[in-house]
DODREN-855846 format. One record per residue (C-alpha): chain; z, y, x; residue number from 1. Coordinates in steps of 0.2 Angstrom, whole numbers, plus 2048, in hexadecimal, padded with zeros to 3 digits. Layout:
<nodes>
NODE drenza   Z   Y   X lose
NODE      A   Z   Y   X  NUM
...
</nodes>
This chain:
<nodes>
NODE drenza   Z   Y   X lose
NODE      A 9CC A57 D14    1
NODE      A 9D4 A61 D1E    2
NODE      A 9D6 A70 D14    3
NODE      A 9DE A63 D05    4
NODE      A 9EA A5B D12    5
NODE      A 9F0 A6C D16    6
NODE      A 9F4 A73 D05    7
NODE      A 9FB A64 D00    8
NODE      A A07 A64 D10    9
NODE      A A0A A77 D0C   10
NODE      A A0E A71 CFB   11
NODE      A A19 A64 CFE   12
NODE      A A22 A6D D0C   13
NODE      A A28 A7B CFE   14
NODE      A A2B A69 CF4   15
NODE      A A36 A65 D01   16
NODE      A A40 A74 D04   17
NODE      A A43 A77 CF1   18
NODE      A A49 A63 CF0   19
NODE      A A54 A67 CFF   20
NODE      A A5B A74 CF5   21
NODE      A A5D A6E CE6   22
NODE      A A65 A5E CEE   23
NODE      A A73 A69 CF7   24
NODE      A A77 A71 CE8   25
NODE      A A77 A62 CDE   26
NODE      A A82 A5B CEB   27
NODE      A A8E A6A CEC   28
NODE      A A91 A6A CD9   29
NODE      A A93 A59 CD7   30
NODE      A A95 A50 CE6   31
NODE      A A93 A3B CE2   32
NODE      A A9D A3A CD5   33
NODE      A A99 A37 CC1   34
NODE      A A8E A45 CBC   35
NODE      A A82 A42 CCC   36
NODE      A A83 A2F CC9   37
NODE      A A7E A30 CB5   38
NODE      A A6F A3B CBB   39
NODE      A A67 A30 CC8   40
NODE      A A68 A23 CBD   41
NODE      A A62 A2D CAE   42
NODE      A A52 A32 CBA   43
NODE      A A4F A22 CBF   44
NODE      A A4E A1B CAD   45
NODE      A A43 A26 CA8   46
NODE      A A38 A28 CB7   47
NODE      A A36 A12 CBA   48
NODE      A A2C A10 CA9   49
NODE      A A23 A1F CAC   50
NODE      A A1D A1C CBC   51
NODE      A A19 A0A CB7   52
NODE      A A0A A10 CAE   53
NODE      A A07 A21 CB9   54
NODE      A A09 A1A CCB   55
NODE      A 9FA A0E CCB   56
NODE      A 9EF A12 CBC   57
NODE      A 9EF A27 CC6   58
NODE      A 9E9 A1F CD7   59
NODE      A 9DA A15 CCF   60
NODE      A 9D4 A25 CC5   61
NODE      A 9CE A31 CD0   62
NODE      A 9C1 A23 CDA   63
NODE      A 9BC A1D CC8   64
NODE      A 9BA A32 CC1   65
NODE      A 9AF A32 CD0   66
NODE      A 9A5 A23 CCD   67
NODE      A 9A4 A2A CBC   68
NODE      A 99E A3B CBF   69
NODE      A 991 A36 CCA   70
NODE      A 989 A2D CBD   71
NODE      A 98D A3A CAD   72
NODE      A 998 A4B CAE   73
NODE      A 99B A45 C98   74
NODE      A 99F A33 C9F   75
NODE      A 9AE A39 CAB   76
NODE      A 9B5 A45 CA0   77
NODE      A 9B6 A36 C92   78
NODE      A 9BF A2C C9E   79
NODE      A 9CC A3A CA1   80
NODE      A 9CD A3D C8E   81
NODE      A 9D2 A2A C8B   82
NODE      A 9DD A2B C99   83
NODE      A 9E7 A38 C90   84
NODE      A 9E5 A2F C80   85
NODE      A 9EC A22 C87   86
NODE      A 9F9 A2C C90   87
NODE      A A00 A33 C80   88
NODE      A A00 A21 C77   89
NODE      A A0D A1B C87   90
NODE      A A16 A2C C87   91
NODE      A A1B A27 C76   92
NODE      A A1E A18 C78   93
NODE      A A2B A1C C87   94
NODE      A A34 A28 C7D   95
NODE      A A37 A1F C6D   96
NODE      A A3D A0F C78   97
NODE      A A49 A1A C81   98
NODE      A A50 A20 C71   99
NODE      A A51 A0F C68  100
NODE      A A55 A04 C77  101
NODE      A A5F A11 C84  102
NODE      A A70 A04 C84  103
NODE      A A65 9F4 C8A  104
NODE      A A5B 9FE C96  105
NODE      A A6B A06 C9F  106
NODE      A A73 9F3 C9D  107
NODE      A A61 9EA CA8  108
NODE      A A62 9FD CB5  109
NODE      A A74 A02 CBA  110
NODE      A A7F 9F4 CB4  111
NODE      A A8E 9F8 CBF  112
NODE      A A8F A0A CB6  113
NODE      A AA0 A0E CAE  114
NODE      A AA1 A14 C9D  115
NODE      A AA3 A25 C9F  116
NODE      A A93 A27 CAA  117
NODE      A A8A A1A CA1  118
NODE      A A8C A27 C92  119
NODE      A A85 A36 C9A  120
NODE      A A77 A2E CA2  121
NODE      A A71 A29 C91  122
NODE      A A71 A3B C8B  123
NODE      A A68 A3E C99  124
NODE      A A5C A31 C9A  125
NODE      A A59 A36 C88  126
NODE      A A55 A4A C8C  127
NODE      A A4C A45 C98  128
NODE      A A40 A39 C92  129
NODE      A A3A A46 C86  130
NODE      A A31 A4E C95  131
NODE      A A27 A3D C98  132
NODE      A A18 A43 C8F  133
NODE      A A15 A53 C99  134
NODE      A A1A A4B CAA  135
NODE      A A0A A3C CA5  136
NODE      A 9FE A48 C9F  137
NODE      A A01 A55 CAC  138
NODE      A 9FF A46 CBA  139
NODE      A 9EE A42 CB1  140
NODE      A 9E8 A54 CB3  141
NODE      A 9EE A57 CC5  142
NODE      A 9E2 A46 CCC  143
NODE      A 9D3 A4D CC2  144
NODE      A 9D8 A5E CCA  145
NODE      A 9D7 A53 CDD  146
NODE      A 9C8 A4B CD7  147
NODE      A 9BF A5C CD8  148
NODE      A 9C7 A5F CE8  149
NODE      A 9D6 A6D CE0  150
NODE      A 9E5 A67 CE7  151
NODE      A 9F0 A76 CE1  152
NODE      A 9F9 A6D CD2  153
NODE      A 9FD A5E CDA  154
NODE      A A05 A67 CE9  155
NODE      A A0E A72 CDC  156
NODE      A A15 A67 CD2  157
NODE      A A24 A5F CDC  158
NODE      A A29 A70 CDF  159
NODE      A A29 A76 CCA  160
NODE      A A32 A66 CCA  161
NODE      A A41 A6A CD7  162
NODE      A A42 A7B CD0  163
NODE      A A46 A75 CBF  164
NODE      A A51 A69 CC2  165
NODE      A A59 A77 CCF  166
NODE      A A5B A81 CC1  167
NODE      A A62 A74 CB7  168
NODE      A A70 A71 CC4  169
NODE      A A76 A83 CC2  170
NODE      A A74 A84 CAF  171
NODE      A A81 A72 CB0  172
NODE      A A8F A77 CBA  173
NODE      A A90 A8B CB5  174
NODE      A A8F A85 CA3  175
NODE      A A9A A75 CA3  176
NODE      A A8C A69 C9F  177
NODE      A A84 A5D CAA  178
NODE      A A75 A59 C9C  179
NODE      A A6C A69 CA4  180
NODE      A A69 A5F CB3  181
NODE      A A5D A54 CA9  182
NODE      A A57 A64 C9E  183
NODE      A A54 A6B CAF  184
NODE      A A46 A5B CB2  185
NODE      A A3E A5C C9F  186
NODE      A A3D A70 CA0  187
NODE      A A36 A71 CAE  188
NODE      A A26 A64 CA9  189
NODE      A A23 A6F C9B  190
NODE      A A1F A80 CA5  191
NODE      A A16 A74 CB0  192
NODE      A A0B A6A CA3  193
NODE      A A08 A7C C9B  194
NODE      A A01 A83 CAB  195
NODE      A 9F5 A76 CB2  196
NODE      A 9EF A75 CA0  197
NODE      A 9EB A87 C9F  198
NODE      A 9E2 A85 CB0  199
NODE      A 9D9 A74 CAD  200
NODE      A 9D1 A7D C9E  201
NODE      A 9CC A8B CA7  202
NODE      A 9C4 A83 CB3  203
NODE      A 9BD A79 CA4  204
NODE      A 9C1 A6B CB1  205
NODE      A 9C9 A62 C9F  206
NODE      A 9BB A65 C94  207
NODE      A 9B6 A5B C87  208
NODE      A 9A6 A4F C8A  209
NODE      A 997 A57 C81  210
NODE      A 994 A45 C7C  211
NODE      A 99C A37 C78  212
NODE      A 994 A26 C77  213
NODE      A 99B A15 C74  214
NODE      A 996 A0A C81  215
NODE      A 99C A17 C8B  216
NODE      A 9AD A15 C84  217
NODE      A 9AB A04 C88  218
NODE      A 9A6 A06 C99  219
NODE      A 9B2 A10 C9E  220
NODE      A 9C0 A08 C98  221
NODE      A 9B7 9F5 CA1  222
NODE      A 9B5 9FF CB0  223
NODE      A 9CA A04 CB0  224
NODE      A 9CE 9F4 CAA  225
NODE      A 9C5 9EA CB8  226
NODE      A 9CB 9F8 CC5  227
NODE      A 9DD 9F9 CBF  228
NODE      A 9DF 9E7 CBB  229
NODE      A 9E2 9DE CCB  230
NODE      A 9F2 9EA CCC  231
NODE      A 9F8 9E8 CBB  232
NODE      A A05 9DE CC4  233
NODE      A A0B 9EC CD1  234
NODE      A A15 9F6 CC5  235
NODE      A A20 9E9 CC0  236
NODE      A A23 9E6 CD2  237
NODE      A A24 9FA CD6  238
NODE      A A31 9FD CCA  239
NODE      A A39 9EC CCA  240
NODE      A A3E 9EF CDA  241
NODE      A A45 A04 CD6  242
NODE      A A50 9FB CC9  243
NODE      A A58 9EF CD2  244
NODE      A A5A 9F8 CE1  245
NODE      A A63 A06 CD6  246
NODE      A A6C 9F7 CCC  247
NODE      A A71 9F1 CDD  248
NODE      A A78 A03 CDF  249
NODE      A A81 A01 CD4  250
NODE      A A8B 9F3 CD7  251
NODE      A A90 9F9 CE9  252
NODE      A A97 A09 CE2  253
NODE      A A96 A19 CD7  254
NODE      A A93 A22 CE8  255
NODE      A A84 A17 CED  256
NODE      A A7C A1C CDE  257
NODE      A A79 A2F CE4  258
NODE      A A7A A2B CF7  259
NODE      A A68 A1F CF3  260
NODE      A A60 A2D CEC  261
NODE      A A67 A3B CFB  262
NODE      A A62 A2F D06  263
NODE      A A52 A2E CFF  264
NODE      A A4E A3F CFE  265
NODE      A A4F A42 D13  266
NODE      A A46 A31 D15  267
NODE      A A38 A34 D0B  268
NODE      A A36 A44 D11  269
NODE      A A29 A40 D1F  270
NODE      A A21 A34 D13  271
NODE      A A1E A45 D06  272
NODE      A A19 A51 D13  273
NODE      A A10 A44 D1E  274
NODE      A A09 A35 D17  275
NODE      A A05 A3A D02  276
NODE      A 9F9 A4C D06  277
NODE      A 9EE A3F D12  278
NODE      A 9EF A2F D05  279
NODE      A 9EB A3B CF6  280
NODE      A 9DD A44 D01  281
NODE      A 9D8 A32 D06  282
NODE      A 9D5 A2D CF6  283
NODE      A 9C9 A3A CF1  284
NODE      A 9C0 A36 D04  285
NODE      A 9C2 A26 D09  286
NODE      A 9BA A1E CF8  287
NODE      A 9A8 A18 CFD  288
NODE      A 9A9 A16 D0F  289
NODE      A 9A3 A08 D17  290
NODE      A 9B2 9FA D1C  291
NODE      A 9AD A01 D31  292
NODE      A 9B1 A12 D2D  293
NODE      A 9BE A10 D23  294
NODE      A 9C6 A08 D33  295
NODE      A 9C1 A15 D3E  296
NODE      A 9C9 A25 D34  297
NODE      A 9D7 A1A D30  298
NODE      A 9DD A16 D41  299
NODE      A 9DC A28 D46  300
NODE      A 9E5 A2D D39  301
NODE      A 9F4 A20 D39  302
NODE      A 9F5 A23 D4D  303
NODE      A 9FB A36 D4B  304
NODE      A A05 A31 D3C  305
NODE      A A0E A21 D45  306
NODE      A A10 A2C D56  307
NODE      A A19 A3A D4A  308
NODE      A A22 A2E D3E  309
NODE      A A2B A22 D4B  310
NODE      A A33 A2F D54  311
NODE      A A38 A36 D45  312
NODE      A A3E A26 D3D  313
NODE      A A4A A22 D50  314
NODE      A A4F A36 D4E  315
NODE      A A56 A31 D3C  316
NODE      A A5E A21 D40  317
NODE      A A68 A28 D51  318
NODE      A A6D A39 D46  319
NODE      A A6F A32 D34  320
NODE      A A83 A38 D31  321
NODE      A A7F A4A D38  322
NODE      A A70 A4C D2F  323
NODE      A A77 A48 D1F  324
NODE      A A87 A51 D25  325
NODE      A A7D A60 D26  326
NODE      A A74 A61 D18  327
NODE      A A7E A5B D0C  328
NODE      A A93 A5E D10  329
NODE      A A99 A6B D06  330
NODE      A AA0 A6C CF5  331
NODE      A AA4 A5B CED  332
NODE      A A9A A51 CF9  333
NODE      A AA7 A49 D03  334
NODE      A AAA A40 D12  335
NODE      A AA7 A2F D09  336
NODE      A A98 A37 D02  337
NODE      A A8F A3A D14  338
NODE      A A96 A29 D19  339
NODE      A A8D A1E D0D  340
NODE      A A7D A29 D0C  341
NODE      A A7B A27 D1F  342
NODE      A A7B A15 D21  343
NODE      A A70 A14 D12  344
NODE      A A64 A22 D1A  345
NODE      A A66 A1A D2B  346
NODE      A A61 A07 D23  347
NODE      A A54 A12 D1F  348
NODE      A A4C A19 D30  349
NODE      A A4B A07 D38  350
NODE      A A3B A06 D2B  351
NODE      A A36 A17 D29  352
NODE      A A28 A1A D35  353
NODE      A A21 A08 D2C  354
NODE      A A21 A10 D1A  355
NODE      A A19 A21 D21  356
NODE      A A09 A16 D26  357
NODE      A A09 A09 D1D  358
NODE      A A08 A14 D0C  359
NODE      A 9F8 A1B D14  360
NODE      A 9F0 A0B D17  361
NODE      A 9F4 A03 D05  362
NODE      A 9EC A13 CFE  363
NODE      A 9DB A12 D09  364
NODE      A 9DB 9FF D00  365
NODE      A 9DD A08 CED  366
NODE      A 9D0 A14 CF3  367
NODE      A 9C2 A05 CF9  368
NODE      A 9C8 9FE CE8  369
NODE      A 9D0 9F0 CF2  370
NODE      A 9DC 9EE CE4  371
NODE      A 9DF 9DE CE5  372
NODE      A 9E1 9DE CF6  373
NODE      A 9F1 9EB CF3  374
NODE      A 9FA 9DF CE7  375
NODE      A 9FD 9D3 CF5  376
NODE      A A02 9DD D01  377
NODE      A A0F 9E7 CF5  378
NODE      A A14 9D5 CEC  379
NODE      A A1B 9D0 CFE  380
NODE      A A22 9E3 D02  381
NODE      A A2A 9E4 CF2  382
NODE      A A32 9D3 CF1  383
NODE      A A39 9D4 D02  384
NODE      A A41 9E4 CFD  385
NODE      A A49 9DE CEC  386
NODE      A A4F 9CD CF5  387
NODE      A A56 9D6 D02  388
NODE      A A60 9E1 CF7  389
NODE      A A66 9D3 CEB  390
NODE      A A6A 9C6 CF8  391
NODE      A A74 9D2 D04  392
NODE      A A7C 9E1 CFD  393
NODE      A A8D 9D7 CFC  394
NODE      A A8A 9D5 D0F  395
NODE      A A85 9E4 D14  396
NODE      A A89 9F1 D05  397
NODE      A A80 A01 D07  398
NODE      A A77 9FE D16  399
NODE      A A6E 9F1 D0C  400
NODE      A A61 9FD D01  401
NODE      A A5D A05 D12  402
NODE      A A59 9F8 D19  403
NODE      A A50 9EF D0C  404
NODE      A A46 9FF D0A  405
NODE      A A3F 9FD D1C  406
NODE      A A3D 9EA D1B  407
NODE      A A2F 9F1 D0B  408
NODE      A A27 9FB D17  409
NODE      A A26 9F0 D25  410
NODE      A A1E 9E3 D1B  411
NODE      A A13 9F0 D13  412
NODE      A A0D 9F7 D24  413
NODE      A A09 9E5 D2C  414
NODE      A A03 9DE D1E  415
NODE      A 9F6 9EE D1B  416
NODE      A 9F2 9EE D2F  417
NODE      A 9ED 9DC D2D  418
NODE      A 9E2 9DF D1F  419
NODE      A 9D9 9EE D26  420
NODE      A 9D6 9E4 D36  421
NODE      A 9DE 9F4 D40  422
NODE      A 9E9 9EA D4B  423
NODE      A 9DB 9EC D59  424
NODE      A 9DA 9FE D58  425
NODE      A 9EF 9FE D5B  426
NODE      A 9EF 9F4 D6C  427
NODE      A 9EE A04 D77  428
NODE      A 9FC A0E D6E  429
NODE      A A09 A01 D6C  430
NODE      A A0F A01 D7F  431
NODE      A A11 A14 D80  432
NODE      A A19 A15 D70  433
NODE      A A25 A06 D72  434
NODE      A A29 A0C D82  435
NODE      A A2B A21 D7F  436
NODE      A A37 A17 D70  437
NODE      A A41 A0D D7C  438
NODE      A A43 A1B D88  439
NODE      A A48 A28 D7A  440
NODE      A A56 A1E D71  441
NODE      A A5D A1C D82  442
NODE      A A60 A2F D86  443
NODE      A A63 A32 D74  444
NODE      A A6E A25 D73  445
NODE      A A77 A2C D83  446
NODE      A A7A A3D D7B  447
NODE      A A82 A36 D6B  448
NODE      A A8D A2C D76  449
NODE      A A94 A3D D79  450
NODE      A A9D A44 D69  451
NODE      A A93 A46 D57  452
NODE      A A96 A59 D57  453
NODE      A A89 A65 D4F  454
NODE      A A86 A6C D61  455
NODE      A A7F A58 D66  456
NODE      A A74 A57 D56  457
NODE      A A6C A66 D5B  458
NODE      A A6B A62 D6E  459
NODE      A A61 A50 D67  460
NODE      A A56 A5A D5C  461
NODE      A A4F A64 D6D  462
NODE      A A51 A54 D77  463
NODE      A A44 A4E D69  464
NODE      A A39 A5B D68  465
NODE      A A39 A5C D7C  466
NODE      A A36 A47 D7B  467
NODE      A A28 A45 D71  468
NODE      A A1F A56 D76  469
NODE      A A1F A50 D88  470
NODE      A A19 A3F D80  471
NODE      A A0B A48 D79  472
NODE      A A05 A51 D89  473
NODE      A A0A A43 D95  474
NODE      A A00 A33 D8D  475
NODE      A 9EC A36 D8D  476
NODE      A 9E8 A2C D7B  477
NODE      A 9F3 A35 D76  478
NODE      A 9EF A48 D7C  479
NODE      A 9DD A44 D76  480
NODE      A 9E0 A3E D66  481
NODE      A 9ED A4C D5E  482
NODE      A 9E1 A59 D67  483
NODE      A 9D1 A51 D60  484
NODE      A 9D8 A51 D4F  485
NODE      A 9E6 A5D D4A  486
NODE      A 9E1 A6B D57  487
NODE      A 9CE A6C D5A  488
NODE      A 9CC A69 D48  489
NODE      A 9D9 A77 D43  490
NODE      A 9CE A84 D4D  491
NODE      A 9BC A7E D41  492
</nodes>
């Protein structure tokens, strides 16, 4: 497990540094303004259907491939054919509604769009939704890869995907014409499906079953349907809640629009480099343990990742302007630009630490086949999130989608603790934590008080690093705990 967490974490760091890349460029070129507007809401059109099918349907197939091949090798390999088969039927599907109803789609996701950026994202959304086919069926491959315990793809794949779209960003602004950046995306999945397809055959990981019966079809397809169907509900919520939050976006302003997704981008970042390599690792693990143990590795696990993430989430909040500041001003990203991206980003952090953990948990319930059990808890998430947004953007404008963000996670995280029984195993952690907290926004909040130079940011960041090392060493549960599991395991 540990050797999957890291090459995911590897992965997604290179992810990371690539997106960081790409997002300075992109913002460099074309600050918040039209071009970057139409393309955001270009991605999102094409990515919310897609991930209505992929998001959930993905989850429940590599416990289900297991179950499978444990019973017949021909058996599993039937289920991934059907899958694809089913895949393809969807892909098309997608890509013919976006061709024949691209003006209702962009009228229900971004209806505060002006004409002229309104007509450039749907060329975009069009060129784009040609890649939808190769981004479904290169997703199927990379959790069958998982499923035997390669992680290589999957940590791979978000990197291809920057470097397209990076590529695309250049091929825009030096050529005049802003529909590279969605060639950038669909590109990109082409080279990608290519290559894990290559490899999948190699491996003869995707090879066709020697036999094919029809009441295996049958229960294959039973056993999907009766996994999947208790979350048959969650997409709608998943991807609800994406479109009004960008529609809501774009009835605050054009610059909101790009500042949701810049935000975004540094917010998630812990939840990519921290949280998704142990859920997807989880998911091949956790499935079949007993309800006892499951507690256990759980509340080592979400420990670590709630003593890293909180800090984290406070560091964020207290430094939202300089780190956007940094990253991000040059070119045509603008004062206005940082301003609106920050208190998005900083809504944000207050709920970022919640989301970290809270994905985790809601990941070990998929993996038990808990399924039911997951619609609940992201019914109440997701509704708080949306009702949030709709009811209080005229109040408080772009703050609003950060903080509805972190009302999602919060329920999420104490909704999912409740239903893993884990608040016991919490009692000895939350004074320290809650404390070292308190004691850290104070001084931080002190040295802010001073000026918001680039010479103070920096001074926080050792103040930070100083903090919550001496944390570490200082407090006994947790010395043992990080040197039980992140060192001692590290030396095995």
């Amino acid at each position: 497990m540990k050797i999957a967490i890291t090459s995911l974490v590897s992965g997604n760091l290179v992810s990371k540094l690539l997106g960081l890349i790409r997002e300075m460029v992109v913002a460099a070129l074309f600050g918040t303004g039209y071009v970057n507007g139409a393309y955001r809401v270009a991605q999102t059109g094409t990515l919310v259907p897609v991930n209505f099918l992929v998001s959930d349907s993905l989850t429940a197939f590599i416990p289900l491939f297991k179950k499978f091949r444990e019973e017949d090798e021909d058996k599993a390999l039937l289920f991934f054919w059907l899958m694809q088969l089913f895949f393809l039927i969807f892909s098309i599907v997608l890509t013919s509604g976006a061709f024949l109803f691209v003006d209702e789609w962009l009228n229900l996701l971004a209806p505060g769009l002006d004409p002229k950026t309104r007509a450039l994202s749907e060329s975009m959304l069009l060129i784009m939704s040609l890649g939808i086919i190769l981004y479904l069926s290169s997703a199927l491959i990379n959790y069958i890869e998982m499923a035997n315990e390669d992680f290589t793809p999957m940590s791979l794949r978000p990197s291809i995907q920057n470097l397209g779209m990076l590529i695309g960003a250049f091929f825009a602004y030096y050529l005049h014409d802003p529909l590279y950046l969605a060639w950038g995306f669909t590109v990109g999945y082409v080279f990608f499906f290519l290559w894990v397809l290559k490899r999948g055959l190699k491996k003869k990981i995707i090879a066709l079953p020697g036999k094919i019966q029809r009441v295996d079809i049958k229960d294959v397809m039973h056993s999907f349907w009766v996994t999947i169907k208790p979350l048959v509900f969650l997409p709608f919520l998943y991807q609800g809640n994406i479109a009004i939050e960008r529609g809501v976006a774009t009835l605050i302003s054009l610059t909101a629009i790009s500042a949701l997704d810049y935000a975004k981008f540094i917010n998630e970042t812990l939840l990519l480099i921290v949280s998704t390599p142990v859920a997807l690792v989880g998911l091949v693990n956790w499935s079949g343990e007993t309800k006892q143990n499951l507690r256990l590795k759980l509340a080592k696990a979400t420990k670590i990742i709630l003593i890293i993430s909180l800090p984290v989430s406070i560091f964020i909040y207290l430094n939202s302007e300089m780190i956007v500041s940094i990253l991000f001003e040059r070119g045509h990203f603008n004062k206005e630009s940082i301003d609106v991206t920050a208190m998005i980003l900083k809504g944000m952090s207050v709920g970022l630490w919640a989301n970290v953990v809270g994905y985790v948990l809601v990941k070990a319930l998929t993996a038990q086949f808990r399924n039911g059990t997951v619609l609940i808890i992201m019914l109440f998430s997701v509704v708080a999130n949306a009702l949030f947004n709709v009811l209080f953007y005229e109040s408080y404008r772009e703050i609003s989608l950060g903080l509805g963000n972190s009302l999602y996670g919060i329920v999420m995280f104490i909704s999912a603790m409740t239903y893993l029984k884990l608040w016991g195993e919490f009692k000895k952690i939350i004074p320290p934590i809650f404390i070292s907290s308190v004691i850290y926004l104070v001084v931080s909040y002190s040295l802010n008080m001073i000026d918001k130079s680039n010479f103070t940011f920096y001074i926080n960041g050792v103040v930070f690093l100083l903090f919550w090392s001496g944390c570490v060493f200082l407090i006994p549960s947790w010395r043992m705990l990080i040197v039980k599991e992140i060192v001692s395991r590290g030396k095995k």
